[in-house]
N, C-alpha and C positions, 0 to 999 in steps of 0.2 A: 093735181100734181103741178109744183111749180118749176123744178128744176129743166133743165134742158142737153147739162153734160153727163156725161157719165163719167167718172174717174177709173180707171183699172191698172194692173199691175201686170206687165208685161214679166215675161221670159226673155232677158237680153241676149245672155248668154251662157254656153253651156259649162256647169262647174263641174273640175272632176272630182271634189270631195263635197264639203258641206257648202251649201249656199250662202253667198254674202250678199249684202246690199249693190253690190256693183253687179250683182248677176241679171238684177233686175230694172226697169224703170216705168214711172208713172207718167201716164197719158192722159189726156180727154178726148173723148170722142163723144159723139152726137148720140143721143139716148135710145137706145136700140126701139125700133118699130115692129105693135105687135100683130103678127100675122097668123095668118091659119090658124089651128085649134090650142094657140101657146097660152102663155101665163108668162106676164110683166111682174116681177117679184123687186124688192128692194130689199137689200141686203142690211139687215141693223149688227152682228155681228159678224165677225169670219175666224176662222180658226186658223191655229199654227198648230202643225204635227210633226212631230218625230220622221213621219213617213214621206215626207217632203220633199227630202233630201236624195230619198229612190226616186219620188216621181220625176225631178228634175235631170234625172241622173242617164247618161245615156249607156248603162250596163243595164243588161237586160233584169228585169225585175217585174212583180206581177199586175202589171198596168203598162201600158202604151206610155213612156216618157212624154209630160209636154212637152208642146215643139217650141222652137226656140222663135220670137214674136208672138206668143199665144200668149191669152190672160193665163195667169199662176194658178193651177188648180188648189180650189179649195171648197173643203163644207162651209156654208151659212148656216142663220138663223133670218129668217127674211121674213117680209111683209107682201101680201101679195096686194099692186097695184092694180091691175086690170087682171083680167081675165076672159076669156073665149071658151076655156072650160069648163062643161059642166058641174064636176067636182069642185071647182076651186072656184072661192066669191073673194072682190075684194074685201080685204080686212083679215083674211084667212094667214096664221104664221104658219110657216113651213119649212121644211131643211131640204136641203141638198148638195151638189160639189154645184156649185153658182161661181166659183172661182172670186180671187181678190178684186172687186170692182164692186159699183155702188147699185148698179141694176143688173139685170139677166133676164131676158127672154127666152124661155125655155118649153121643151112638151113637157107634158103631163109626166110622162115614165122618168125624168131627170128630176123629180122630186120626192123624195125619199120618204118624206111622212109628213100630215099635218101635228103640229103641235099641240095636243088636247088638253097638256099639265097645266091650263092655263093659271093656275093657283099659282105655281112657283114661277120664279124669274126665267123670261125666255132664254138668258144664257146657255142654262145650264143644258138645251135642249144639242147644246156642241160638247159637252162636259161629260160630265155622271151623265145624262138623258141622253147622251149622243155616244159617238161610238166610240171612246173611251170609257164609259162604264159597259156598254154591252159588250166590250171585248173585252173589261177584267170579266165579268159575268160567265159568257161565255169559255173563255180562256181556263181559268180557276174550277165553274162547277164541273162542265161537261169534259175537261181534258183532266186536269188535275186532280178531281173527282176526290176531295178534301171528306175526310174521315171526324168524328169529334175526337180529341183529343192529340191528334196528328198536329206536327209542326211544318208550318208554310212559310218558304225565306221568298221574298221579295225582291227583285233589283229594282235601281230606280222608284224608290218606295215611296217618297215623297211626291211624283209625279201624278196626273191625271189616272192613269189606268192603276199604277202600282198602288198608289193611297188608296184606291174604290178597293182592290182586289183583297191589300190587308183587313180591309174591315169587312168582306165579306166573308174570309175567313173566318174571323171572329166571329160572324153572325153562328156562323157554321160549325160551333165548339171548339177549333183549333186554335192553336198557340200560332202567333206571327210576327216575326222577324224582320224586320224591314234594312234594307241597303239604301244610304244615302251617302249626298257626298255635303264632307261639312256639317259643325253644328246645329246650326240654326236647322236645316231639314231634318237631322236623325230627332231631333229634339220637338217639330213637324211630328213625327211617325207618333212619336210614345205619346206628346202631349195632343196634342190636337185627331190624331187617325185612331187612338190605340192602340199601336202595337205594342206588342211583349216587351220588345228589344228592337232596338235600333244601332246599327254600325254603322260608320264610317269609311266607307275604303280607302277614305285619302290620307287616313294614321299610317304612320311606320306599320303601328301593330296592327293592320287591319284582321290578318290572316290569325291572331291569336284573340283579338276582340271576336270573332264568327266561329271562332271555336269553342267561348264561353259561352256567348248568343245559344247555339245548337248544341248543347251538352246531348242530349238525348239523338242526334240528328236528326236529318231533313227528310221529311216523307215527300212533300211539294216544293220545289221548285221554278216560279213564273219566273222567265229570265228576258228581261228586256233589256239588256245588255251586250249579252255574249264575252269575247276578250276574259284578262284575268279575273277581274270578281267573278263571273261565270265557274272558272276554271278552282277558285279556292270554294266555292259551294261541290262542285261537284265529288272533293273527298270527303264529305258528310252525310251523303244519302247514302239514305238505311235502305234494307232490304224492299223490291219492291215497292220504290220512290217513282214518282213521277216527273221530269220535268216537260214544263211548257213555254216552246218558246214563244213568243211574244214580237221580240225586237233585240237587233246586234247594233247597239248607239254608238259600242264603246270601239267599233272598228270602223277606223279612217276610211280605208280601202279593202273590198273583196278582188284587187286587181293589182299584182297578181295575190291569191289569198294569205291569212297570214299563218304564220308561224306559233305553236302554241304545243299545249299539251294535247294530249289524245282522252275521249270518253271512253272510250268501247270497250277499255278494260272496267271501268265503272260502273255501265251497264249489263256486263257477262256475269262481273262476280255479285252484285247485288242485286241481280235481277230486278231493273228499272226499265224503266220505258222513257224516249224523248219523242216531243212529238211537236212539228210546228204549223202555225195557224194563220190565214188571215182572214177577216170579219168579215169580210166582203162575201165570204163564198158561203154565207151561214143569215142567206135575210130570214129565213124560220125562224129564227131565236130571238128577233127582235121586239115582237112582243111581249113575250114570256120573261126578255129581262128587265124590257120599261115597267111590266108589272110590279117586280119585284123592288127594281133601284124606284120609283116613282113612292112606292109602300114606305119603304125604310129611309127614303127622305123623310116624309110626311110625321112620320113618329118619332124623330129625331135620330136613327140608330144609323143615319149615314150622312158622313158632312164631308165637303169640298171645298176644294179654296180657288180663285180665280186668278189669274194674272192678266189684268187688263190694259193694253195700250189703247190710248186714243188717237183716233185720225190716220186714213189711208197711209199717210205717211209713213206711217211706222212700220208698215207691213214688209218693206225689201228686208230689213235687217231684222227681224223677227226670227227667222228658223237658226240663223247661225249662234242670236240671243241664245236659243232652245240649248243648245247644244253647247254653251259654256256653264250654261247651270243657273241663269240670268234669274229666272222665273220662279217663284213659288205656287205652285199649283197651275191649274190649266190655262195655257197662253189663249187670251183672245186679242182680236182686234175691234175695239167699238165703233160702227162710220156715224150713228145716232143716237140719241139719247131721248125715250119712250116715255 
């Protein structure tokens, strides 16, 4: 090991809506020293999520907000440099929340899993292999419980989780629908994901384009949005629809909350169920869905797309990128090139 700094991405300050680059700033400090029973990991990629924006966020949400000077949480895809533990040799790739910086010393229980797919690109092990496909996986089979022949609308369709979820529908015999914003991603869904159909929400006509889309209506529901596209799916679920929610992107603020239409006449008279998730409280599933998303890579019947910045740097203004629509497919941040 030649280096000697460690680079990281501090928490400046606290935002009240989406994170900007000014919320954050980048440091060097001395390369953390390994002690007791830990693991020296180097981080080759890091991720940007949706769910970012909670953890920064000082409204109570389901994680401890970082604190303000602490490195920016986040999953890696890392390299393990030394090690003290048994399990883990160097050379061993592994994931976990390592947060935005170039090393981490960490126990054993702060790493989430070794990476065995070693056949496909470690990226993906933050992507489809990471917890964006085990949360469309999860999300889609076990909540939304997708029927053959049933039709499944997606928000944010072109996204990380939404793009795995259409096509896992598909696998699953259903018709899918996918919500994008813009061209170039509805166009994402059909040509590159497969879906059925692909909308636009940002047409005048969004609300009569989702009504051609769902002629038959909507049995599933994955809603990673919330706000009006939410609110124009919820007058086409049929009888006994499921939705799952996922993610509320499309609202600024839960403070004070907003103003909208109401479901619950929606779910009395078509007797549906809504029901919300997060991945974290479900590590049982994780192997059962690397089996499946690892399978249908391998055979070609599941494809992903990457959005990759290069260099620490890029990391402050990354989640606010997320959240204008910057991206096609899954944000990452690369710090090395393998």
């Amino acid at each position: 090991m030649t280096a000697t700094v460690n680079r990281q991405v501090l928490l400046k300050s606290r935002p009240e809506g989406i994170p900007e680059s000014r919320h954050f700033q980048i440091v060097e400090s001395a390369l953390p020293t390994l002690v007791g029973n830990r693991v020296l990991v180097r981080n080759l990629y890091l991720s940007v999520e949706p769910a970012m924006r909670g953890w920064v966020s000082a409204v109570k949400n389901y994680s401890d907000p970082v604190p303000v000077g602490g490195v920016m949480r986040s999953f890696a895809v890392a390299r393990v440099e030394a090690s003290r533990h048994p399990d883990y040799r160097v050379g061993d790739l592994v994931t976990g929340l390592f947060g935005w910086q170039d090393y981490a010393v960490v126990e054993a229980e702060a790493i989430r899993r070794k990476v065995t797919e070693t056949d496909l690109p470690p990226s993906t092990a933050l992507g489809v292999l990471g917890i964006n496909g085990v949360t469309a996986h999860y999300g889609l089979l076990e909540i939304g419980q997708p029927r053959p022949g049933e039709t499944v609308v997606v928000s944010t369709a072109a996204g990380a989780v939404g793009s795995c979820v259409g096509q896992i529908a598909k696998l699953k015999g259903c018709r899918a629908v996918g919500i994008a914003g813009g061209p170039q991603k509805t166009q994402l869904c059909t040509q590159s994901f497969g879906f059925d159909a692909a909308v636009d929400y940002k047409t005048p006509d969004f609300a009569q384009q989702l009504a051609a889309a769902c002629g038959g209506g909507v049995d599933v529901y994955f809603d990673n949005t919330a706000g009006p596209v939410s609110d124009a799916v919820h007058e086409h679920l049929n009888i006994g629809a499921r939705v799952v929610i996922c993610g509320t992107a499309s609202v600024a603020s839960w403070d004070p909350p907003p103003q909208g239409p109401r479901i619950e006449r929606h779910l009395l008279v078509k007797r549906a169920r809504i029901e919300g998730f997060v991945i974290f409280d479900h590590p049982e599933h994780e192997d059962v869905a690397l089996h499946d998303l690892a399978g249908w890579l391998r055979s070609g019947q599941l494809r992903y797309l990457e959005d990759v910045l290069d260099g620490i740097d890029q990391a402050p203004g990354a989640i606010a990128g997320l959240y204008r629509g910057d991206n096609l497919g899954k944000r990452l941040i690369r710090l090395t090139r393998e």
